[in-house]
C-alpha positions, 0 to 999 in steps of 0.5 A: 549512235544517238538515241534518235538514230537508234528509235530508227534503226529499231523502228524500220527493223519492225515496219520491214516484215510488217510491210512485207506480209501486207504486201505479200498477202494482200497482193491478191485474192485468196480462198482461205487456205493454207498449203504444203509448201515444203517437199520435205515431208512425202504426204505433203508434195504436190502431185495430183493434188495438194494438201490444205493444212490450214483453214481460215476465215469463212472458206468453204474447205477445211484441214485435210481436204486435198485439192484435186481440180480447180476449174477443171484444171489439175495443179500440175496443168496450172503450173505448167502454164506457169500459173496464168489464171487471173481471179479477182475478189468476189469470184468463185471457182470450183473446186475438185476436193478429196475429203477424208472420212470415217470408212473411205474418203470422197470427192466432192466440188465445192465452189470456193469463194475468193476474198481478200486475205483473212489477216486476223484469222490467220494469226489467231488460228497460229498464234503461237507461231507468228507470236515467235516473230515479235519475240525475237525482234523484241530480244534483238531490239534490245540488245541492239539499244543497249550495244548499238555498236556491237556489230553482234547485236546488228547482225541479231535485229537483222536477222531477227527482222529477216526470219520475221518477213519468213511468215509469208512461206508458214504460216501465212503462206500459199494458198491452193488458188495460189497455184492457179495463178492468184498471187503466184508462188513469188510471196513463198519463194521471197519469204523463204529466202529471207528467212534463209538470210536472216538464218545467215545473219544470226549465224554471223552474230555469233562469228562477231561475239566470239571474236575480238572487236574490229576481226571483221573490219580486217577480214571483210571476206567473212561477212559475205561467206557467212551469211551466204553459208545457208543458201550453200545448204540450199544449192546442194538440196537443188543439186541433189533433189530437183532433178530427181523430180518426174513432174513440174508441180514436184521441181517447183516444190522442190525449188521454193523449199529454201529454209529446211535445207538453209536450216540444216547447214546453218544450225551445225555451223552455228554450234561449230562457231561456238564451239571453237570460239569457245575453246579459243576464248582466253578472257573469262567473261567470254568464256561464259557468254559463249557457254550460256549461247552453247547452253541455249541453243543445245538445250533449245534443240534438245527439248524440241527433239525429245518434247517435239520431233521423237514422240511425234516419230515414234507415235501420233503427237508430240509429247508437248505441243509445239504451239504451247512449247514454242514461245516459253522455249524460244523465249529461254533461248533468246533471254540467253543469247542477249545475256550473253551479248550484254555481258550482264551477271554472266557469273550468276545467270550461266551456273544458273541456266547450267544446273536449269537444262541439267534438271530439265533435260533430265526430267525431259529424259525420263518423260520421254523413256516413259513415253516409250515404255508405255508405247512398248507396252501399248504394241505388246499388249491391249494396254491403252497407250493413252490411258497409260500417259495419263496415269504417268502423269497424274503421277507426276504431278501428284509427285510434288503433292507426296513429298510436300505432305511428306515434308510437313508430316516430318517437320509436324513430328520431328520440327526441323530436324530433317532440315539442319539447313532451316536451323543453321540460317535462322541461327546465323540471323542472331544479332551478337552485338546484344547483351551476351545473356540475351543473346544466348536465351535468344539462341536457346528459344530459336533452337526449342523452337525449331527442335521441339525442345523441353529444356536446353543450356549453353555454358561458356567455360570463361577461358582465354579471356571470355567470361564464364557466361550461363543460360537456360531455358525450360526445365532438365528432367533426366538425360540430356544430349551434350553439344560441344561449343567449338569455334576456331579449333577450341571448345569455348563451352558446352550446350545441353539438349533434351527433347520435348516428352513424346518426342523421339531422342536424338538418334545417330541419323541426327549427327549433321544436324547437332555438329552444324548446330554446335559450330554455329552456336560456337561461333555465336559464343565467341563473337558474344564474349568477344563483343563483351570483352571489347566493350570492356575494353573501350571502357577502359580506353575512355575512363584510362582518357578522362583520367588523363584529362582529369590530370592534365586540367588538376595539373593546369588549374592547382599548378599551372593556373595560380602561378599565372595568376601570379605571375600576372599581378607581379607584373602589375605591381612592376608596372606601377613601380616602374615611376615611383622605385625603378630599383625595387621594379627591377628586382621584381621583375627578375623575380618574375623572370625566374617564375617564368622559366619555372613555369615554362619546366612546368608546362614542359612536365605536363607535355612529357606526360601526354608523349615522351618529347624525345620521341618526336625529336629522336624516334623510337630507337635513338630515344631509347639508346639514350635512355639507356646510355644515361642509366648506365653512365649514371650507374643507377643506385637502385640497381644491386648489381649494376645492371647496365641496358642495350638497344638493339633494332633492324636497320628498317624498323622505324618509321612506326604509328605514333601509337606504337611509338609510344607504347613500345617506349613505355614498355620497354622502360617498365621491363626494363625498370622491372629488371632493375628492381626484381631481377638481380642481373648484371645486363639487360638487353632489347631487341626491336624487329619487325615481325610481319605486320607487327613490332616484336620486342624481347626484354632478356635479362640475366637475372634470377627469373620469374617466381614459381607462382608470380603476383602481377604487380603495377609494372605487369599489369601496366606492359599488358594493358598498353598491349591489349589496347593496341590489340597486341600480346604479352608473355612474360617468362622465365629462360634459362639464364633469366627472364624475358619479356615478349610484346607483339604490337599490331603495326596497323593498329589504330592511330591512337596515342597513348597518354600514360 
């Protein structure tokens, strides 16, 4: 749908309840009254006389008077002429009244003058009632602008608009004079079916959110049966009740009483809906809308039931105004139902309004079992049931009061101690990627700070591979409490506490808050040295490439470069002798033609010392059989026993990263040389495989082994550093029989190749 088609649909869902109160209340005069309408309350039933519950504008009566007579005539005589007075602005019957007071209640006449309907002071006088209306068309235009096509968000702004044309039957409803033939019971009547339709149509919203898109369109018997469901509430109240009636204001009463009962049939359905709906659902996003409408609208019934309804039985008034309580709570209720019509963060908003009317119904308990304690108490006893409300809850609002002086007491005396929370959020915010020292004094002052500390120490043992890093700060005077660094299953070092003079030691209650502090400082530690150690390593990575670059430009410029030269002014010298000696430019020209093919092995030199040339024409595998079928045809001198070398890989090996191409390919020829010249063996044997995500390679010799107490010499060293540049290990030790040599290359290792 367009936006423009949406402006309308929005727009006429608004000006229909708007237009249908103008004309309902100014379609005749009125005296200013509010009456009963409803028969479900026994005080409030028409018989001989009828109940003012609210008073506007300028009229002479007020709440409580009850009408006995107007213009002579009782209600019941009016209604039995079918209400035929004719009345007018300006005119003023009189009016028969009861009027409550102190020792015994009174009659009176009044004349009572007749206006037009007094709007404005209507809504003030119920405010919070009428304000529910543009709420709930507020929420329900929303939803229906952001999922036009949602037959759920339809249903709602109809709905919403249908309930809102309900304020014609309370409390914008029937006056007194209204019964005698003003404006005719026809505006209540109206108003309460279209709030009991309106009850219907919400109910199918929540048919079309629980069921998949099109259900409807296939079952086009729904949609009637849903929304007539509440008006099936109101034929049995018809049924059961109106016959019952001895006198014809009670039978009308009962008849215009249509939203209690389309209520009471249309709420049970509507969590019956939902719950089965909910039970069904298989998609996950479902599942939480449905909850969060369940949560809503049960936490909505439960608060007005224990804030509202059970007070207001057990004792004079509820516990919180419906005036003050209504709009907030309708509010909460409606914020959900459109949240979970948009499906919008339902994963954090539903755990969230979950542990909300957990926490509040909770509270809403406890309130109302006080409540009815001190109503207990008050029938027991001469105890003012008032004064003893008001003690509970100037109690409870002290409460918060107490904890928070509490709290900063605490925190006066012990720091955050009593909050390991504070100080394992604040330490987590520490920058790692500082110098290591910094990081560490950082650490320690956040910790003197937040433990009220006189000195503190952390110190990082130095092994596998970090540094043996100090700090401290403040001065130690005697005994300190140890916290041991651990991060990862290993202690990485040790940190040492000491409390301020004047403050009480460590004690046994302070165990969460030492270990939370240990494992986050560990963990600090370790990515301190680990950031330490790969800075270093990307040292080494640099300086390893210029001094490639050094090499290969001291190679170009002292070898290849002058010979170029040469070559070029040989060729000037055979050009100019081309005319004058084409013999002696002959023979030099065949002496260039040599150097050229000289140059040409020069350059091919430098080209094997940036990436082993069989690699690219062979693959790793293939390359290093040949190296291996070359040294052991050749029978290399240097080898005491003839050592002779095998190549053995998976079938699914290769391809590989050029970086670990290259590295495994040097590794394997230094091992294999190492065997060569250290270990005395007869045979040497490689094994290739994939490990994982990673390249295993094993060098076995069957030579004398490792020495008892080994030097790294160039070749060890060299195997190693190749590793750790791929972020790979390597073992070196000795087996039974001889030495082996494990490498375990990364695959997804970054693709940088090796020049050395």
């Amino acid at each position: 749908m367009s936006r423009a088609g949406r402006f309308l649909v929005v727009t006429a869902a608004w000006a229909m309840p708007v237009a249908w109160i103008a004309v309902a209340l100014l379609s005749g005069p009125s005296d200013g009254t509010a009456v009963s309408s409803s028969s479900i309350d026994e005080d409030q039933r028409w018989g001989t006389g009828v109940r003012v519950l609210r008073a506007y504008g300028d009229t002479p009566l007020i709440e409580g008077d009850t009408v006995l007579r107007i213009d002579g005539r009782t209600v019941e005589d009016w209604l039995s002429d079918g209400g035929s007075g004719s009345w007018s602005d300006g005119d003023a019957p009189l009016y028969e009244i009861r009027r409550p007071a102190a020792e015994i209640d009174h009659e009176i006449d009044i004349e009572v003058p007749l206006t037009r309907y007094p709007i404005g002071d209507a809504i003030l006088a119920n405010l919070s009632t009428v304000s529910l209306a543009p709420l709930l068309l507020g929420f329900a235009s929303f939803a229906f602008w952001r999922r036009p096509g949602s037959a759920a968000s339809r249903s709602f702004l109809a709905g919403a608009a249908l309930m809102s044309g309900g304020l014609t039957s309370w409390p914008l409803g029937l006056g007194a004079i209204d019964l005698a033939g003003a404006r005719g019971v026809w505006p209540q009547l109206v108003g309460e079916g279209a709030f009991a339709l309106g009850l219907g149509a919400l109910l199918l919203s929540a048919v079309a959110l629980g069921t998949p898109p099109g259900w409807l369109r296939h079952r086009p018997w729904v949609v009637p049966a849903v929304v007539a469901l509440p008006y099936g509430g109101y034929l049995v109240w018809v049924l059961t009740v109106v016959n019952r009636a001895d006198d014809q204001p009670d039978r009308l009463q009962d008849l215009v009483t249509v939203a209690v009962p389309a209520l009471a049939a249309a709420l049970p359905a509507m969590l019956l809906v939902l719950v089965v709906t909910y039970l069904r659902a298989q998609d996950t996003v479902d599942r939480l809308a449905l909850r969060l409408l369940l949560l809503a609208v049960v936490g909505g019934l439960a608060a007005r039931v224990l804030l509202v309804d059970l007070p207001a039985g057990l004792g004079d008034a509820a516990l919180v105004p419906w005036e003050i309580l209504g709009p907030p709570l309708v509010g909460a209720v409606l914020c959900s139902v459109v949240v979970a019509m948009l499906r919008f963060r339902l994963e954090e908003i539903e755990p969230t309004v979950r542990r909300a009317l957990v926490q509040a119904l909770l509270a809403t308990l406890v309130g109302s079992v006080f409540v009815a304690v001190a109503g207990a108490v008050n029938l027991a006893s001469d105890t003012s049931f008032d004064a003893m409300v008001a003690g509970g809850v100037v109690a409870l609002l002290l409460l918060p009061v107490a904890v928070g002086l509490q709290r900063a007491v605490r925190r006066l005396v012990y720091g955050d101690r009593a909050f390991p929370g504070r100080v394992v959020s604040e330490l987590r915010r520490l920058d790692p990627l500082t110098a290591p020292e910094e990081a560490l004094e950082e650490t320690l002052r956040v910790l003197a700070r937040r433990l009220q500390l006189s000195y503190a120490s952390i110190e990082v043992f130095g092994e596998g591979g970090l540094d043996q890093i100090e700090a401290s700060i403040g001065e130690k005077r005697g005994r300190t409490t140890d916290i041991d660094l651990v991060a990862g299953g290993a202690t990485l070092g040790r940190m040492r506490l000491q409390v301020a003079v004047g403050r009480d030691p460590f004690g046994p209650g302070d165990r969460r808050l030492l270990a939370d502090v240990g494992s986050q400082v560990g963990a600090l530690v370790q990515a301190v040295a680990i950031n330490r150690e790969l800075q270093r390593s990307r040292q080494r990575i640099v300086s390893a490439r210029e001094e490639e670059r050094r090499r290969v430009r001291r190679d170009l410029h002292d070898g290849l470069g002058p010979s170029l030269a040469t070559l070029a002014m040989g060729l000037d010298s055979a050009r100019d002798l081309l005319d004058e000696d084409p013999a002696k430019a002959a023979v030099l020209l065949g002496q260039l033609s040599d150097q050229t093919r000289a140059e040409i092995t020069e350059v091919r030199r430098v080209i094997d010392g940036l990436r082993p040339p069989a690699l690219d024409q062979l693959g790793l595998v293939t390359a290093l059989r040949q190296r291996a079928d070359q040294h052991n045809l050749a029978g290399d001198t240097t080898a005491r026993d003839g050592l002779a070398w095998s190549v053995e890989a998976d079938d699914d090996l290769e391809p590989l990263p050029a970086a670990v191409e290259v590295a495994a390919y040097r590794i394997v020829l230094e091992a294999v040389a190492n065997a060569v010249r250290h270990s005395e063996a007869g045979s040497c044997a490689v094994s290739l495989r994939r490990d994982g995500d990673a390249l295993r390679i094993e060098v076995r010799d069957s030579g004398v082994g490792m020495p008892a107490d080994p030097a790294p010499g160039v070749g060890l060293t060299s195997m190693r550093e190749r590793t750790e540049e791929l972020g790979g290990t390597c073992t070196v030790s000795s087996a039974p029989g001889g030495t082996v040599v494990t490498v375990r290359l990364p695959l997804g290792a970054p693709s940088q190749e090796s020049t050395r």
